[in-house]
C-alpha positions as CSV (number, residue, x, y, z in Angstrom):
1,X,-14.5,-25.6,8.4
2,X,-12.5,-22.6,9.3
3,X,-9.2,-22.1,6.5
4,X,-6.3,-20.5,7.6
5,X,-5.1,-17.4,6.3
6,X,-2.2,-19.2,4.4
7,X,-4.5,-22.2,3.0
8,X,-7.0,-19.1,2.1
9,X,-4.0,-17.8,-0.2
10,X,-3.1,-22.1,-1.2
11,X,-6.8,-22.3,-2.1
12,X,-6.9,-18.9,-4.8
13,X,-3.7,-19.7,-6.5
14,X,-5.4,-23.2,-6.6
15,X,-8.6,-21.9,-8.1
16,X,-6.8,-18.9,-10.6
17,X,-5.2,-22.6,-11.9
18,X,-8.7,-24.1,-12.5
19,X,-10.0,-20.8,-13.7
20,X,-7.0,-20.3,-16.1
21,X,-7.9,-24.2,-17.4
22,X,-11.1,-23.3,-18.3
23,X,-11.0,-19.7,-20.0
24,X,-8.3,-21.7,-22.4
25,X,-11.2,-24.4,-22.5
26,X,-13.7,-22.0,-23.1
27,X,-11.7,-20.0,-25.8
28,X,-11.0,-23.3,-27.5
29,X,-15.1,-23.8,-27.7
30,X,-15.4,-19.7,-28.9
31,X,-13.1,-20.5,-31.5
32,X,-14.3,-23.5,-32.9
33,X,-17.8,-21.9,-32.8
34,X,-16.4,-19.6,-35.3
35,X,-17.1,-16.6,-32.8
36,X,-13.6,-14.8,-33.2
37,X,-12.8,-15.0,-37.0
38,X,-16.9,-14.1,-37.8
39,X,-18.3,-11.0,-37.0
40,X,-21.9,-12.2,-37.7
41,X,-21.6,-15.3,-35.6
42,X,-19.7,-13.2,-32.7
43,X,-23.2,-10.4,-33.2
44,X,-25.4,-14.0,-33.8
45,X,-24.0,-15.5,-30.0
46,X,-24.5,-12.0,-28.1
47,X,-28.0,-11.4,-29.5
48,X,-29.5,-13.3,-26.7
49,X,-27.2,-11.8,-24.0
50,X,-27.9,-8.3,-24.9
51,X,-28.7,-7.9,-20.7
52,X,-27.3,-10.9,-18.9
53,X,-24.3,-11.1,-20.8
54,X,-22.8,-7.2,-19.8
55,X,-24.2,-7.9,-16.4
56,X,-22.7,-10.9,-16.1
57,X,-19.4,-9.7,-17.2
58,X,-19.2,-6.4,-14.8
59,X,-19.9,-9.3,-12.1
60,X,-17.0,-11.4,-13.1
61,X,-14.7,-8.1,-13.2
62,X,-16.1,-7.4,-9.4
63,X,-15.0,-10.6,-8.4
64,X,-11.6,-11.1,-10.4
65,X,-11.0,-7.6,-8.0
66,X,-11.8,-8.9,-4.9
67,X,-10.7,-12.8,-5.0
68,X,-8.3,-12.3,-7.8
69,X,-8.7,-15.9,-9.2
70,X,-8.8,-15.0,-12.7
71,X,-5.9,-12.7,-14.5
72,X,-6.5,-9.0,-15.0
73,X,-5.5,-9.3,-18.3
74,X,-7.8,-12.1,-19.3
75,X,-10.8,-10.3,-18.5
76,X,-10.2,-7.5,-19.7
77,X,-9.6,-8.9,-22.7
78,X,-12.7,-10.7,-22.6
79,X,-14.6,-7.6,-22.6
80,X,-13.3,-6.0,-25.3
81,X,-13.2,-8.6,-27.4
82,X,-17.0,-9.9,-27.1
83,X,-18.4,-5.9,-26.3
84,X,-16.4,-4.0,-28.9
85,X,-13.8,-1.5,-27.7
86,X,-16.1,0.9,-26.3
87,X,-18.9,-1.0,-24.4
88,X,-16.0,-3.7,-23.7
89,X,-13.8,-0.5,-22.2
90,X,-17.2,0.7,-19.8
91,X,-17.9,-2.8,-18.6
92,X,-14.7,-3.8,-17.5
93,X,-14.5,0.4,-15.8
94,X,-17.3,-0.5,-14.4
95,X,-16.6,-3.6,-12.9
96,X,-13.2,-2.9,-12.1
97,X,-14.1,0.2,-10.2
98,X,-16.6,-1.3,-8.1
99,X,-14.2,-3.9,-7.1
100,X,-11.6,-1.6,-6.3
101,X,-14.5,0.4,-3.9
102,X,-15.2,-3.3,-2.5
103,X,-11.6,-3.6,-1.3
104,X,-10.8,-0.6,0.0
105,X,-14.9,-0.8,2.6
106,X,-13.6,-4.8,3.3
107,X,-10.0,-3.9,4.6
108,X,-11.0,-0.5,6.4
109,X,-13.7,-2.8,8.1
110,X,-11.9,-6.0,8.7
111,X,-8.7,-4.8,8.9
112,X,-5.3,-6.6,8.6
113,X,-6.5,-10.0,9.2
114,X,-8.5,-10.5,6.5
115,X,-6.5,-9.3,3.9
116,X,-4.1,-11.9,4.6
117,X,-6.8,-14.3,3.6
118,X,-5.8,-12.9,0.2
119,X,-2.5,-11.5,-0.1
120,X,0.8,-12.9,1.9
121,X,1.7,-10.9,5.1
122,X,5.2,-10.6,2.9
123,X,3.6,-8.5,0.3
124,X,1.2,-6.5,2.7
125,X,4.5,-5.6,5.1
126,X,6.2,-4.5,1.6
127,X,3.9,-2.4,0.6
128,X,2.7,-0.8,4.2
129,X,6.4,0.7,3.9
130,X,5.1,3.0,1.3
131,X,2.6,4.3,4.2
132,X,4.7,5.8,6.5
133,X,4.1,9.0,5.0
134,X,0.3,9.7,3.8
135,X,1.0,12.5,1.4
136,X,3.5,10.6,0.1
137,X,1.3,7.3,0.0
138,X,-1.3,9.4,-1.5
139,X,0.8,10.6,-4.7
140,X,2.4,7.0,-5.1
141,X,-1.3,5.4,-4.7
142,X,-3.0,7.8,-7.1
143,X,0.2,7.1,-9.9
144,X,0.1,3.1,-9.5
145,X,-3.5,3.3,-10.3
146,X,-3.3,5.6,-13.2
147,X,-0.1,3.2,-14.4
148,X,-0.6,-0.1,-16.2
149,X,0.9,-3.2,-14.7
150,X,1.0,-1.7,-11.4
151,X,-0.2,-3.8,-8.1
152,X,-3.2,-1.4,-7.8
153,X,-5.7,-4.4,-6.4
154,X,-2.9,-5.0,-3.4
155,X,-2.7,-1.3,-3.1
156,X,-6.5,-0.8,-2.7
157,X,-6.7,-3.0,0.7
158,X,-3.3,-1.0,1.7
159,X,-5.2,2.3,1.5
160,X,-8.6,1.3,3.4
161,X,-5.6,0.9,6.2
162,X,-4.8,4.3,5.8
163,X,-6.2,7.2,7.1
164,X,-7.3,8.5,3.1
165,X,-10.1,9.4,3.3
166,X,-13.2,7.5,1.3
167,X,-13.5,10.3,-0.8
168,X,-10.0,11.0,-1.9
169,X,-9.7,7.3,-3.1
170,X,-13.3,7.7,-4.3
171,X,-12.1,10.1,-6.9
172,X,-8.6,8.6,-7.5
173,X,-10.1,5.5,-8.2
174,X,-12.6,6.9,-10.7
175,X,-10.8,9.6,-12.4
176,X,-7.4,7.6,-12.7
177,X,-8.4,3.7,-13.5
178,X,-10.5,4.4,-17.0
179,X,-6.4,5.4,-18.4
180,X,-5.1,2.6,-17.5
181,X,-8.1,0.4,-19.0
182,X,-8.1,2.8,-22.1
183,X,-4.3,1.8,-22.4
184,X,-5.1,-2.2,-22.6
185,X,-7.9,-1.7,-24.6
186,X,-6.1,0.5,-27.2
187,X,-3.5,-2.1,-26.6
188,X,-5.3,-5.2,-27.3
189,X,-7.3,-3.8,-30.1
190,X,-4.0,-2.5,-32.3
191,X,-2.1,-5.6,-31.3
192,X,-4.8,-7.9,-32.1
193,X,-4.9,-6.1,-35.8
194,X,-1.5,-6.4,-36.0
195,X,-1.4,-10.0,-35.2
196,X,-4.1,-10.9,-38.0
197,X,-1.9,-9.0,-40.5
198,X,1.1,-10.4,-39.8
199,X,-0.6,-14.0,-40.3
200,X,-2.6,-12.9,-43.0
201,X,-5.9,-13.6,-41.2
């Protein structure tokens, strides 16, 4: 069965539904389990997942990258809140870094047409105005990936239909992406803390 390009999009916001369903599901199970207000249980449920788990993790960053079926957000908080803030902070760099590299080697290969399997040709047209000039593409690519909240995964596919060079987004991508992560994490940590305190957990 061959999907269109827009039933392609129909079918991710579809499954980022499902996906958002069952991380809420999921997080319901953690915290009856005890694993989020008990530090021993949290270190008692990783102990067999010492490997698989962080593997596993990095995998589902690579994917929520590529296909981006499950929230940023959620993910990344995932990893900081079962890893610890540093591990949790390499994991989803990790991940999210090799996702980006995936992105940019799919839409310099394929071109176009596939990335409209993903994103909507509105968006892609919106942002392909910002390529007009490449020095200028270059500067406003390398500061939406050091900023949080910017659309950096739409932006990576933009810039493998560029003429940057693999190398210049190489380097962009891995000196300018562990900020922004080190921003949520610092974020999530503190806020989390401040959360507890406030309801005197």
């Amino acid at each position: 069965m061959h999907l269109s390009p827009k039933a392609s999009r129909r079918l991710i916001s579809i499954l980022t539904i499902v996906s958002i369903v069952l991380i809420c599901i999921l997080v319901f199970y953690w915290y009856k389990l005890g694993i989020f207000t008990n530090q021993a249980r949290m270190k008692e449920y990783l102990a067999n997942k010492k490997v698989i788990g962080p593997l596993f993790f990095i995998l589902i960053q690579i994917v929520q990258v590529v296909v981006p079926i499950i929230p940023g957000g959620v993910s990344l908080i995932g990893g900081v809140v079962f890893f610890g803030p540093w591990w949790g902070f390499v994991y989803n760099y990790v991940g999210i870094c090799i996702g980006s590299l995936i992105n940019f080697f799919l839409a310099r290969y394929y071109g176009r047409p596939f990335i409209l399997y993903i994103i909507s040709e509105e968006t892609l047209d919106k942002h392909l105005n910002w390529t007009k000039n490449q020095k200028r593409f270059d500067w406003i690519f390398a500061l939406c990936i050091l900023a949080p909240a910017a659309p950096d995964d739409v932006l990576c596919f933009v810039a493998g239909l560029t003429d940057m060079s693999f190398w210049k987004y190489f380097w962009i991508i891995i000196l300018c992406k562990p900020w922004t992560i080190a921003v949520y994490s610092l974020g999530l940590i503190y806020g989390s803390k401040f959360i507890m305190k406030l309801f005197g957990a």
